[in-house]
LOGUNU-817417 format. One record per residue (C-alpha): residue number from 1; x, y, z. Coordinates in Angstrom, 2 decimals. Each point is the difference from the previous one (the first is absolute). Example, Ala and Ser with C-alpha at 12.3 -4.5 7.8 and 13.67 -1.06 7.14 Angstrom:
<rs>
[r 1; [12.30; -4.50; 7.80]]
[r 2; [1.37; 3.44; -0.66]]
</rs>
This chain:
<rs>
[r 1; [-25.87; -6.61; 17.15]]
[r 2; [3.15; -1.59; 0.87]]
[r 3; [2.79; 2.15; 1.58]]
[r 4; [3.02; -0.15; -1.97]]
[r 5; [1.03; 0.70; -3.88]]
[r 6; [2.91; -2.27; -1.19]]
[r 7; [2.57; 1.06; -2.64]]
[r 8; [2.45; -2.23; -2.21]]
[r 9; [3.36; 1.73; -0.53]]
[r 10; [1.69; -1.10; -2.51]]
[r 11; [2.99; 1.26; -0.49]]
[r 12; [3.71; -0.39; -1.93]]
[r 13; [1.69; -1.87; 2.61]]
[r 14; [-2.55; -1.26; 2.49]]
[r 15; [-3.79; -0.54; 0.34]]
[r 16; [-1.82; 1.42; 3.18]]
[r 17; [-3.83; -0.37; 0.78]]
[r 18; [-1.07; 2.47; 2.06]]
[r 19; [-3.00; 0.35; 2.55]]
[r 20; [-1.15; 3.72; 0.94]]
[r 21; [-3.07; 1.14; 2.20]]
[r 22; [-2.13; 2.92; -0.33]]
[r 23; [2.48; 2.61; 0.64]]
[r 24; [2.40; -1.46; -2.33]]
[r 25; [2.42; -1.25; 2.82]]
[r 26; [1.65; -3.14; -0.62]]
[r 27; [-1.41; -3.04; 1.82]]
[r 28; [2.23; -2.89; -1.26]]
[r 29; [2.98; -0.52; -2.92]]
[r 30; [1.57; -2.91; -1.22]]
[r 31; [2.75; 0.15; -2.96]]
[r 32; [1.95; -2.20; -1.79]]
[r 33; [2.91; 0.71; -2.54]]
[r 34; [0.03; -2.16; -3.73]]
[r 35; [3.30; -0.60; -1.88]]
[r 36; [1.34; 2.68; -2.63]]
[r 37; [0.89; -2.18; -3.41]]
[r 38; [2.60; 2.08; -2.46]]
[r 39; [0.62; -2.59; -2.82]]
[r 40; [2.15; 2.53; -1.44]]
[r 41; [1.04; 4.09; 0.19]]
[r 42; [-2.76; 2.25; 0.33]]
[r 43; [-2.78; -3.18; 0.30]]
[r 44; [-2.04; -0.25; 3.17]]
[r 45; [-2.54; -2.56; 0.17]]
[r 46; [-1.98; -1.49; 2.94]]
[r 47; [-1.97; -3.41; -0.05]]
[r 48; [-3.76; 1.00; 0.28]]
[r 49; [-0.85; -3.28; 1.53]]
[r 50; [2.05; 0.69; 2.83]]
[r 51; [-1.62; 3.72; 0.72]]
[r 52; [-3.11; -2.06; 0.50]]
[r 53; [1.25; -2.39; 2.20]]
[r 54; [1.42; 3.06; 2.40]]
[r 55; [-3.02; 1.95; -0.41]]
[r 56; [-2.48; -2.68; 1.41]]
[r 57; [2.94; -0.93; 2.51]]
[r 58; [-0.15; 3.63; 1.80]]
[r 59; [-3.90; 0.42; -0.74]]
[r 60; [-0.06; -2.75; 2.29]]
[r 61; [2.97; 1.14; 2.40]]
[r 62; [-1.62; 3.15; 0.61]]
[r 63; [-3.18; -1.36; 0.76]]
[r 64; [1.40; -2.52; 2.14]]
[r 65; [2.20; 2.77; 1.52]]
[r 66; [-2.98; 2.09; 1.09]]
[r 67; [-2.61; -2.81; 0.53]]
[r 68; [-2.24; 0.77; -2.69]]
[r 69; [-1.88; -2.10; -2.40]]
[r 70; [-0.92; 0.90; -3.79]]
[r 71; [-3.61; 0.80; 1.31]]
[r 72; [1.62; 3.15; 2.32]]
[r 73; [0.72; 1.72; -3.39]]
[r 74; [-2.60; 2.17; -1.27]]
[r 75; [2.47; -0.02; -3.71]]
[r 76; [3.02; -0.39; -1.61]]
[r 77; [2.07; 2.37; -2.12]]
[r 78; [3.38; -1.00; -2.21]]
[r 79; [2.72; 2.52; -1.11]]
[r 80; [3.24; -1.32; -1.76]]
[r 81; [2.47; 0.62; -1.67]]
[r 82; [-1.01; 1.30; -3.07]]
[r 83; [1.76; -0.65; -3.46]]
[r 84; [1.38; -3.80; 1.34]]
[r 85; [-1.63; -2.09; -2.83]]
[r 86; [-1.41; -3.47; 0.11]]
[r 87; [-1.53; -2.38; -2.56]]
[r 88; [-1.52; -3.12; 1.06]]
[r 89; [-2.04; -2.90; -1.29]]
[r 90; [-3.69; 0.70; 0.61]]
[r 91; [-1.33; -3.87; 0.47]]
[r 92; [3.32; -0.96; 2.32]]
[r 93; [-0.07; 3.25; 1.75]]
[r 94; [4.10; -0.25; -0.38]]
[r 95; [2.36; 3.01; -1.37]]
[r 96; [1.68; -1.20; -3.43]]
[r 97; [3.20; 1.97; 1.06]]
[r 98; [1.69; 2.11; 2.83]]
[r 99; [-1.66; 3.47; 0.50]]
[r 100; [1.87; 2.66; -1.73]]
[r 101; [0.44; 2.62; 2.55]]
[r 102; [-0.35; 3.78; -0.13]]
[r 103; [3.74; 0.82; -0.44]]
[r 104; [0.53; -2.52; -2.29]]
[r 105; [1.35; 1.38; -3.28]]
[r 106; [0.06; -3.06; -2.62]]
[r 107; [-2.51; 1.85; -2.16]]
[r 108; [2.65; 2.81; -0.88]]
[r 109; [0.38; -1.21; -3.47]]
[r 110; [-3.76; 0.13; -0.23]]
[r 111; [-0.16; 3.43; 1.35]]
[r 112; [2.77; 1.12; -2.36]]
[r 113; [-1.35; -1.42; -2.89]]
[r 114; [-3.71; 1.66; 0.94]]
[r 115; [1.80; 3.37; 0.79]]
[r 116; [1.67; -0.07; -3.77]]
[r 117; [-2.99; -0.37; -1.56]]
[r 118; [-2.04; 2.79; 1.33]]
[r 119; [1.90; 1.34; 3.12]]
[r 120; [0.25; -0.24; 3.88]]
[r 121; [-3.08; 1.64; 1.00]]
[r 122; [-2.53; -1.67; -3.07]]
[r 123; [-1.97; -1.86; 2.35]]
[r 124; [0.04; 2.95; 2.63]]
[r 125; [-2.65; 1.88; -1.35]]
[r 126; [-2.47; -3.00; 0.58]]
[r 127; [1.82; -1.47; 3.32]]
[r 128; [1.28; 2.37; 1.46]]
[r 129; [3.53; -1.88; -0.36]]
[r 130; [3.39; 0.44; -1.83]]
[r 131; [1.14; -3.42; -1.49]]
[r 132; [2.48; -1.69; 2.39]]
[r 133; [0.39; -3.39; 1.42]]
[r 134; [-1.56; 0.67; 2.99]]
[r 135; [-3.86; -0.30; -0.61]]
[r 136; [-1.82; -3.94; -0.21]]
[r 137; [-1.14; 0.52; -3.84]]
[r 138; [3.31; -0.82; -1.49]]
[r 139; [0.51; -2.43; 2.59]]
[r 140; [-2.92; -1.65; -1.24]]
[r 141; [1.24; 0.10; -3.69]]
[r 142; [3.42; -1.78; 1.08]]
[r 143; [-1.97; -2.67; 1.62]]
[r 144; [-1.99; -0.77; -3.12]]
[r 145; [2.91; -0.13; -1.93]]
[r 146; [1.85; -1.95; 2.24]]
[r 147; [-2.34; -2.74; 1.39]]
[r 148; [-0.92; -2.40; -2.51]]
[r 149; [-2.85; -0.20; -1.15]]
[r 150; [-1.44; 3.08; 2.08]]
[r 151; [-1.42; 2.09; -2.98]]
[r 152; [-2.42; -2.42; -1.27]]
[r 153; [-0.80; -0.90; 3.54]]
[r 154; [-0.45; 3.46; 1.32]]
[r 155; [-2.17; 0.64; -2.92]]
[r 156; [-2.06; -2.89; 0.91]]
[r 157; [-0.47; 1.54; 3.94]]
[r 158; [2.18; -3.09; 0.87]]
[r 159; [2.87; 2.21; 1.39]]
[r 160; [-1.03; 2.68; 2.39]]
[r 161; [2.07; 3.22; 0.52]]
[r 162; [-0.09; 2.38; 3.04]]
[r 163; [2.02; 1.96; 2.35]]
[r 164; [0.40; -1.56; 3.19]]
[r 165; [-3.48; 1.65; 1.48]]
[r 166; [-1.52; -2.34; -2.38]]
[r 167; [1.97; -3.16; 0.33]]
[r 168; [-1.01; 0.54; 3.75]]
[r 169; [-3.14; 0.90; -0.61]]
[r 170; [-0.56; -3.33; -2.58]]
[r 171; [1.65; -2.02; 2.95]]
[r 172; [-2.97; 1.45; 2.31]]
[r 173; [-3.33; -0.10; -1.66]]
[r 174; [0.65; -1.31; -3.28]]
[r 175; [-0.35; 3.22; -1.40]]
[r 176; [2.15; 1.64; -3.08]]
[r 177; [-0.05; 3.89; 0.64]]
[r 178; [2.28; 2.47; 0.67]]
[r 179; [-0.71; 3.76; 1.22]]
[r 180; [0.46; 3.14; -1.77]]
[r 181; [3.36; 0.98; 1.87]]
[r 182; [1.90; -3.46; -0.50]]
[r 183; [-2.08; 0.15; -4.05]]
[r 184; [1.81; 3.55; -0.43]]
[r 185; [3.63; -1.43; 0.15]]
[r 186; [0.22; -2.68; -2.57]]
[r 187; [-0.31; 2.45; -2.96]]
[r 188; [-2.79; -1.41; -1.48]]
[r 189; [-2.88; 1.91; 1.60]]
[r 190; [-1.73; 3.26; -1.38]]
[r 191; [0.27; 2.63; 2.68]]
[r 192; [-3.24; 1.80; -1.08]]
[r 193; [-1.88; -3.48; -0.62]]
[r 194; [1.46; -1.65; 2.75]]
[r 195; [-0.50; -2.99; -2.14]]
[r 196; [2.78; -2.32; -2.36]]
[r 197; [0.58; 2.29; -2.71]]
[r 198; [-0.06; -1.82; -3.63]]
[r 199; [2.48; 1.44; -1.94]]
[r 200; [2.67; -0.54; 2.72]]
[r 201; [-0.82; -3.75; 0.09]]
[r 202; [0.26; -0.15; -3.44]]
[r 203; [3.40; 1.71; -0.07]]
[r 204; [1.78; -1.73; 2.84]]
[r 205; [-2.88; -3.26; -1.18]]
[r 206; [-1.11; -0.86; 3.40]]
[r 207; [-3.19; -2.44; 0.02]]
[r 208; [-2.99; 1.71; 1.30]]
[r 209; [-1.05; -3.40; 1.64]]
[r 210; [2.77; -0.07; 1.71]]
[r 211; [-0.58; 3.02; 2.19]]
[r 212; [-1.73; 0.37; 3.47]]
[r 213; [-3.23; 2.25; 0.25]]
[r 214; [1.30; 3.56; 0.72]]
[r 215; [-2.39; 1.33; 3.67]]
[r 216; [-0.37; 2.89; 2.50]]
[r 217; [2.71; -0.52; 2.96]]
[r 218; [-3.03; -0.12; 2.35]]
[r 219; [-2.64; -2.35; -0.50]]
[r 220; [-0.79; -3.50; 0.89]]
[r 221; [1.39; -2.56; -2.71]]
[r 222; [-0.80; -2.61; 1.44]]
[r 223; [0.25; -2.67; 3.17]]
[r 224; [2.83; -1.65; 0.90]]
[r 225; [0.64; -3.42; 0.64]]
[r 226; [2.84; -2.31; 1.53]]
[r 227; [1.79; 1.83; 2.83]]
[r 228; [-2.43; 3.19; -0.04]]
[r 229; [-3.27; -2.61; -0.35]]
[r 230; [-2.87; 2.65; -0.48]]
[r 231; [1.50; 3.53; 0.28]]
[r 232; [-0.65; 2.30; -3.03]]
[r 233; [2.88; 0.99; -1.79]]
[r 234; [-0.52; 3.65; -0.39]]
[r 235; [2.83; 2.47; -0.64]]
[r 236; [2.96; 0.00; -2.12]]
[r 237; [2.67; 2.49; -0.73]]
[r 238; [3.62; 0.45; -1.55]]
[r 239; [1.91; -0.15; 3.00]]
[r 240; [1.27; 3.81; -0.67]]
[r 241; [-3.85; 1.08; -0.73]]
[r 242; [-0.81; -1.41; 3.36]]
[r 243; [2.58; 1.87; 1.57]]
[r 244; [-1.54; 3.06; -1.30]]
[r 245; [-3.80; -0.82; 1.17]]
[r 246; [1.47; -1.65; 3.25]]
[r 247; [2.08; 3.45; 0.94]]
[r 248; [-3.30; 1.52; -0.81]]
[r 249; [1.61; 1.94; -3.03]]
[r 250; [-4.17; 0.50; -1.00]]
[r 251; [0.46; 3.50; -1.71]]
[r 252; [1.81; 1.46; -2.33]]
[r 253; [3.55; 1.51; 0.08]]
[r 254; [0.26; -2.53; 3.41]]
[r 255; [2.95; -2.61; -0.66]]
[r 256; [2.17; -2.83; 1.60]]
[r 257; [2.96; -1.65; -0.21]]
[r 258; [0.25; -3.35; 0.60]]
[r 259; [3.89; -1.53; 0.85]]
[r 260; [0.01; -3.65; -0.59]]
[r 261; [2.07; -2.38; -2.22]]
[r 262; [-0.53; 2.64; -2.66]]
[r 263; [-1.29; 3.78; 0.64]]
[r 264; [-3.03; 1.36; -1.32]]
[r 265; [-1.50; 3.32; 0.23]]
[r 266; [-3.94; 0.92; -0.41]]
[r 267; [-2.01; 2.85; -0.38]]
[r 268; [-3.52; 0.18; -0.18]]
[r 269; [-1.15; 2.09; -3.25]]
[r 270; [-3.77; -0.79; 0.27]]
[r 271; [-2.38; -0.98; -2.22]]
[r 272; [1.68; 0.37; -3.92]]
[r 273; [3.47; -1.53; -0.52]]
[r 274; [3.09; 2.83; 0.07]]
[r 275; [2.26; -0.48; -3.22]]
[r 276; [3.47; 0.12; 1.26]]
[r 277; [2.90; 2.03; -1.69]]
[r 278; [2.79; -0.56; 2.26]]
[r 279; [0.29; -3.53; -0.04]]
[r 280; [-2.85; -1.13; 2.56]]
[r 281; [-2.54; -2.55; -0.28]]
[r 282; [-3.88; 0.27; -0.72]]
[r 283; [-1.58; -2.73; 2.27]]
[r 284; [-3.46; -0.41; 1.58]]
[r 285; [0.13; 0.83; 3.44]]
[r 286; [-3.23; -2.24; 1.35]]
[r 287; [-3.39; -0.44; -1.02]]
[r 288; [-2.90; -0.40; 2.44]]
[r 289; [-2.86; -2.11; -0.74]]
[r 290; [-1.81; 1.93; -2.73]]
[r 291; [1.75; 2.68; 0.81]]
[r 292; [1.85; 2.47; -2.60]]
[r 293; [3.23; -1.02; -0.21]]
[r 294; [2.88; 1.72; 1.81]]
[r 295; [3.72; 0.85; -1.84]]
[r 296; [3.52; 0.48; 0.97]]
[r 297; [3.38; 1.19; -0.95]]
[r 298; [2.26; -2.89; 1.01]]
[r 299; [3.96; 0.20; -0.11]]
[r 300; [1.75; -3.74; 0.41]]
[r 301; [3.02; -0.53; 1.32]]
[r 302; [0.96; -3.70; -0.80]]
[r 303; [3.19; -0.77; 2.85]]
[r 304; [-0.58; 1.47; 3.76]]
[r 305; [-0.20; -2.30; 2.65]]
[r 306; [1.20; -2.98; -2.89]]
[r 307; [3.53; 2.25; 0.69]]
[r 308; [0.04; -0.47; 3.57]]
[r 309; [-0.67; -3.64; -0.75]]
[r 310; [2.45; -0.82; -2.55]]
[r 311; [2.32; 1.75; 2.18]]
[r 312; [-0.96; -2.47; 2.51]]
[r 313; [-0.17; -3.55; -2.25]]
[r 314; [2.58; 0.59; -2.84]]
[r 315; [2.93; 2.18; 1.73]]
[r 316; [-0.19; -1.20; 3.77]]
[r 317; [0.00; 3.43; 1.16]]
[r 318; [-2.53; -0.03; 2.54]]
[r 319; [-1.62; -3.10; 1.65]]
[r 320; [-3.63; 1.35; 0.08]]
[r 321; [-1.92; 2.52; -1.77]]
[r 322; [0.00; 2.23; 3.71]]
[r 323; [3.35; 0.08; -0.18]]
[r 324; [0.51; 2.64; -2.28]]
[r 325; [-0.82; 3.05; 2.11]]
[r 326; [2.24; -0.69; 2.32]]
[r 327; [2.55; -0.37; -2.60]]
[r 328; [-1.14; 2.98; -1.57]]
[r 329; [0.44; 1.94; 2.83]]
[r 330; [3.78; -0.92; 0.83]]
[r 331; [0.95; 2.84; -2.40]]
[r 332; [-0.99; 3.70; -0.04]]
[r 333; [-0.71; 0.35; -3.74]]
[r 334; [0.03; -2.61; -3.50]]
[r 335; [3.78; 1.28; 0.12]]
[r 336; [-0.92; 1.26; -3.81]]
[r 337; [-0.86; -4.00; -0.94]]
[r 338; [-3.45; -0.08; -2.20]]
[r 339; [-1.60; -3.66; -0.63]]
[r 340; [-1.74; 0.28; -3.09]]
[r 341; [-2.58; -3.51; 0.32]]
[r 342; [-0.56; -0.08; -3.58]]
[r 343; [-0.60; -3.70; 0.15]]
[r 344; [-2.42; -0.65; -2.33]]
[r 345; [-0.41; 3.33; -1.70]]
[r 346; [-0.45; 4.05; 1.01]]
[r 347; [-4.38; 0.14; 0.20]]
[r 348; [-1.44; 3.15; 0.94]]
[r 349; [0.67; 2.73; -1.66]]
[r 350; [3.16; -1.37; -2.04]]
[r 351; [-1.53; -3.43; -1.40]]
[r 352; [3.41; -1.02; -0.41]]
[r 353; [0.09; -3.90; -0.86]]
[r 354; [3.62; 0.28; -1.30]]
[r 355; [1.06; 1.39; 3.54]]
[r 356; [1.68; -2.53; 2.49]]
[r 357; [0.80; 0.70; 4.11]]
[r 358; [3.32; 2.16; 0.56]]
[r 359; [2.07; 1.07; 3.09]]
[r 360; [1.52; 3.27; -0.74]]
[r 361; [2.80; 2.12; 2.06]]
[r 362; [1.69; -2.98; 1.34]]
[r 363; [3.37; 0.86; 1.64]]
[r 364; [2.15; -2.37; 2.50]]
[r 365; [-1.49; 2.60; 2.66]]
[r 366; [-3.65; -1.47; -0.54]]
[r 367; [-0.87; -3.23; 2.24]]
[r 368; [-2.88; -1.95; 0.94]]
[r 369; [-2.08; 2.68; 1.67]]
[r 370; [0.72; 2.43; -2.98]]
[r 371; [-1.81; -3.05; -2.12]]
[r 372; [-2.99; -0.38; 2.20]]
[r 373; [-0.61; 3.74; 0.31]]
[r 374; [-0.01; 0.13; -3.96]]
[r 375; [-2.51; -2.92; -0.64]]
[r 376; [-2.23; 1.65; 2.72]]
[r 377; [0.68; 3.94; -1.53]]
[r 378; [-1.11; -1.64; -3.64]]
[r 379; [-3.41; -0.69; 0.89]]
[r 380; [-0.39; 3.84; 1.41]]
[r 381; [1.77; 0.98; -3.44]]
[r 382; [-2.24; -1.93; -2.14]]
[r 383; [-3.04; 1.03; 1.92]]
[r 384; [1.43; 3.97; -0.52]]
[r 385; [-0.12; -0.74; -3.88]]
[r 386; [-3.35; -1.08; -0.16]]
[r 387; [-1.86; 2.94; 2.43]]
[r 388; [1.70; 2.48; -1.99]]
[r 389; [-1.71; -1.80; -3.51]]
[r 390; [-3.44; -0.44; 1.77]]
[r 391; [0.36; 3.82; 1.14]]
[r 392; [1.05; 0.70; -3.40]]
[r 393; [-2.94; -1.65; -1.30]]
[r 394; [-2.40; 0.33; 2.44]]
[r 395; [0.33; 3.69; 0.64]]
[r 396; [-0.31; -0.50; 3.76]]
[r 397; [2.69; 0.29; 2.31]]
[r 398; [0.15; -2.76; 2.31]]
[r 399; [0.07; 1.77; 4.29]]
[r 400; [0.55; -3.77; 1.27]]
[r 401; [0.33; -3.43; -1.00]]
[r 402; [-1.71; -2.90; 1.37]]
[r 403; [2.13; -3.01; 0.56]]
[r 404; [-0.56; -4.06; 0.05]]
[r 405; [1.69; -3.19; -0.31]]
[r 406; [3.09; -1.76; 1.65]]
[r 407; [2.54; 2.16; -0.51]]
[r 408; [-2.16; 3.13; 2.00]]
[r 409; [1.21; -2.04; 3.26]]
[r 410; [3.79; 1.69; -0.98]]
[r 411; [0.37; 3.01; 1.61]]
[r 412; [2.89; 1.20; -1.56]]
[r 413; [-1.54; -0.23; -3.06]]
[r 414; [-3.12; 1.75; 0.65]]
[r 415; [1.83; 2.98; 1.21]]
[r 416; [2.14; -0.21; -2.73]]
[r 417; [-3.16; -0.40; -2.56]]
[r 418; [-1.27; 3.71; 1.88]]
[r 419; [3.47; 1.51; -0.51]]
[r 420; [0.37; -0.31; -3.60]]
[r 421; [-3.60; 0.68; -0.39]]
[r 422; [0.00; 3.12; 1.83]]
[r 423; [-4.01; -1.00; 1.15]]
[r 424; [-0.99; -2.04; 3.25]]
[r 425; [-0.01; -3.78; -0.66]]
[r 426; [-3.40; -1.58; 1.99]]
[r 427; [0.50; -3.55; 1.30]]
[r 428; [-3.85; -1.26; 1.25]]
[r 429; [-0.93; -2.12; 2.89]]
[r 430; [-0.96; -3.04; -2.15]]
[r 431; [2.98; -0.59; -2.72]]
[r 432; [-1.74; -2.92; -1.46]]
[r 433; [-1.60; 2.76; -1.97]]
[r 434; [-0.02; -2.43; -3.00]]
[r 435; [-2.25; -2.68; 1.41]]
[r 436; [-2.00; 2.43; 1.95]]
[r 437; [-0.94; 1.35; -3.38]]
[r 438; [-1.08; -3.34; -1.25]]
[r 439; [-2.08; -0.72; 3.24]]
[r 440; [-1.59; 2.94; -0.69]]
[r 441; [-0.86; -0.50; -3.24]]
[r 442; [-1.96; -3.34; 0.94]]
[r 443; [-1.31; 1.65; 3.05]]
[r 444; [-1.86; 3.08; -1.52]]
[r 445; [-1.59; -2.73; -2.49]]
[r 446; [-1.54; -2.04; 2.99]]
[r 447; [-1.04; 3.16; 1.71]]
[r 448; [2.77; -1.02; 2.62]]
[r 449; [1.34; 3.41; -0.05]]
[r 450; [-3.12; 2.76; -1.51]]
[r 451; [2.17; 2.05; -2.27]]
[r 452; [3.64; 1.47; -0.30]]
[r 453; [-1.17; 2.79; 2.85]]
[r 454; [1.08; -3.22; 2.14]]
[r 455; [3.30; -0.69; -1.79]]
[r 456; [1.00; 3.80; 0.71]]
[r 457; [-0.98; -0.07; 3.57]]
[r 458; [2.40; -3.42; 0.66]]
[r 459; [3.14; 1.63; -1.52]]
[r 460; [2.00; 1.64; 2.52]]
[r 461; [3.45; 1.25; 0.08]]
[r 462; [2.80; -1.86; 1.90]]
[r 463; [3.29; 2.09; -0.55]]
[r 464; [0.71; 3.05; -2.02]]
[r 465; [3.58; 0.92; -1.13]]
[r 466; [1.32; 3.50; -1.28]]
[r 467; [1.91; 1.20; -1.91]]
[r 468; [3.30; 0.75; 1.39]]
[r 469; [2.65; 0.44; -2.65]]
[r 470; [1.31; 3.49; -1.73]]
[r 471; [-1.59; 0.43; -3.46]]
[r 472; [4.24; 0.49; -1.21]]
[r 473; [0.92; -3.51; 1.47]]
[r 474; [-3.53; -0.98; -1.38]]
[r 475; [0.82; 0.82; -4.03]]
[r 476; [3.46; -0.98; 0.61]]
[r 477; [-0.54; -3.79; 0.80]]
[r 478; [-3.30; -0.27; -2.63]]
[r 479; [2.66; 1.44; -2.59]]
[r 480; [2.33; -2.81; 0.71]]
[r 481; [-2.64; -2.47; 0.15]]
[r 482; [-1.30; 1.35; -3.43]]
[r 483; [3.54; -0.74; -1.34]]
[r 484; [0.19; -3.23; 1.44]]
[r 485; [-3.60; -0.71; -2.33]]
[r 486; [1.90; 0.73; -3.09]]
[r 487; [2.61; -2.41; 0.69]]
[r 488; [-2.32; -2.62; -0.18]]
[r 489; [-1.73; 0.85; -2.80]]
[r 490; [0.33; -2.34; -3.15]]
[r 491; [1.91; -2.72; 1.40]]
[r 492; [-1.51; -2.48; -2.22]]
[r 493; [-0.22; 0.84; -3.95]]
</rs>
């Protein structure tokens, strides 16, 4: 068998591809950034042709990189960005309009007028999902009515839709699927079934032949062609889901957090889906093969790491995202400043759509450093709001929490994250948990790796911090961040 697995990660702001050997140590990366389109307030688009442009151009800088050819890779594995919603032309192989990212929110009138009619949570039962603009079903519905032409056509199979995992994977092999993880976050797919559930295409009417088949996250699709001539394309995952199986999150009550343009935390509930009644999602965690499927509790947090960047592009405050530690760090405390990144909404556990971003406590006395500290001490705050819902929920309370993703580079932050936990925050050796976990996927269905025994004995810890922070000082800074939320809340009527 050949010796290396290679994973396609394709994320918000960049796509990376990925080559890992047997122990799950990196062997080569190459990355490459695409443009960020906003048309207008609160719309975030990216061009779909130009994802797959940068993903064959690193597939093939990483390859070069380490001198490998296609034939050294025993698979393939894709995770993505999950919600970001394409439609494209199935004979010219060419998207009919921008992608309609995750944190776009120009379905809101859509979710409002869904929400009158029978409430938030009506589609929750089945999905596992409140209505709100962030998941790719009402994405989907916007582009039909929008496009001309596109309902006839997407009734007619003409027009394809998928997540990005399936506009890659169509790009590869020719193939229209998606997996069960990407499948669970457009809304449209039956948690119990894990197939397209009728009456919610009907409602929102979404073309059945329109939609990619729904698979396990590990199992060979199919071969690629063009840059990765011959390898199977065998794993795909929801970039936070393979976060979880990469950090080796494999039982339940076992969670992660993953700190990347947005923040989202998992935890593994097993085998039956977990109804949530503090403001958490229901997702599928993986599904192996033939496997019984696996659950988790997921909290989203939509603006993390987009914070540190639009402190970085739009106010000039930093020239790189590294920067910001340092910053950070010039000042003791947030000198009782709160940033608030409501850009596109509160998610988990408010589902807030009205809310918009808000910089509380500002006196003449707060500077640069007092900003920085505050866009890094939001993330920690955010992250506080959704443990305490998933222990809420979950019953469990959490002893440490796993950590992946850019931002776990920032030690400030990390330290920061334990404090206002009050539990040890884990940093492993490998942080590219996410496309770990999508290597793995495609390894265990080649037999590269023999079974998740393997994925446990590769993850290994790299830094622990603890807490260090008086449980007073603790409650007193939460309590002003809590009343730094409300601000926020119900900017837009």
């Amino acid at each position: 068998m050949a010796g290396y697995i290679g994973a396609i990660d394709q994320g918000t702001t960049s796509t990376r591809f990925i080559v890992f050997d047997h122990a799950g140590a990196i062997v080569a990366l190459d990355q490459m950034e695409h443009r960020q389109i906003m048309p207008r307030p609160g719309w975030v688009e990216h061009d779909a042709a130009e994802i797959w442009a940068n993903t064959q151009a690193v597939i093939a800088g990483a390859l070069e990189r380490a001198g490998l050819t296609p034939g050294d890779l025993a698979a393939v594995g894709i995770t993505n960005q999950r919600e970001t919603t394409v439609l494209w032309d199935r004979e010219s192989g060419q998207p009919v309009h921008n992608a309609i990212v995750w944190m776009d929110t120009r379905t809101d009138k859509l979710v409002e007028q869904l929400a009158a009619e029978g409430g938030q949570d009506r589609l929750r039962g089945r999905t596992g999902l409140p209505l709100a603009t962030y998941f790719s079903g009402l994405k989907l519905r916007w582009l039909l009515d929008e496009v001309p032409l596109a309902p006839a056509r997407a009734d007619a199979g003409e027009l394809l839709f998928g997540t990005i995992d399936s506009w890659l994977a169509w790009n590869l092999t020719g193939l229209h699927v998606t997996d069960v993880t990407n499948a669970s976050r457009t809304q449209l797919m039956n948690l119990e079934t894990l197939g397209w559930d009728d009456e919610i295409l009907a409602l929102l009417d979404i073309p059945r032949a329109c939609l990619p088949q729904i698979r396990s996250s590990s199992e060979v699709y199919g071969t690629c062609r063009g840059v990765l001539e011959g390898v199977p394309l065998a794993g795909i995952l929801g970039d936070q889901q393979a976060a979880l199986f990469g950090q080796a999150c494999l039982a339940p009550g076992e969670a992660k957090n993953t700190y990347g343009t947005g923040c989202f935390m998992l935890m593994n509930t097993g085998t039956r889906p977990f109804a949530s009644t503090s403001g958490l999602l229901t997702t599928l965690g993986y599904k192996l093969g033939d496997a019984p499927a696996v659950y988790a509790l997921e909290g989203s947090i939509s603006i993390a790491g987009a914070l540190v960047q639009w402190l970085r592009d739009n106010l000039g405050l930093i020239a790189n995202a590294a920067e910001i530690e340092a910053l950070a760090a010039s000042v003791p405390d947030n000198g009782d400043v709160y940033f608030v990144p409501a850009f596109s909404g509160l998610y988990a556990p408010h589902w807030q759509s009205g809310a918009r971003g808000v910089i509380a406590g500002l006196t003449r006395f707060a500077g640069k450093g007092h900003l920085a500290r505050a866009a890094l001490e939001a993330t920690a705050f955010q992250t506080r709001e959704v443990l305490d819902a998933m222990a809420r929920d979950s019953g469990v309370a959490i002893t440490e929490l796993r950590t992946d993703g850019g931002m776990v580079v920032n030690e400030l932050l990390m330290q920061f994250q334990a404090d206002i936990l009050g539990v040890p925050v884990v940093r492993p050796r490998v942080i590219e948990t996410t496309a770990l976990g999508a290597a793995y996927a495609a390894g265990l269905a080649v037999g590269y790796w023999a079974s998740t025994d393997d994925i446990r004995t590769n993850w290994g810890e790299d830094k622990r911090w603890r807490p260090d922070m008086a449980e007073d000082r603790r409650a007193a800074l939460y309590g002003r961040w809590n009343k730094a939320v409300t601000r926020a809340m119900d900017w837009v009527d």
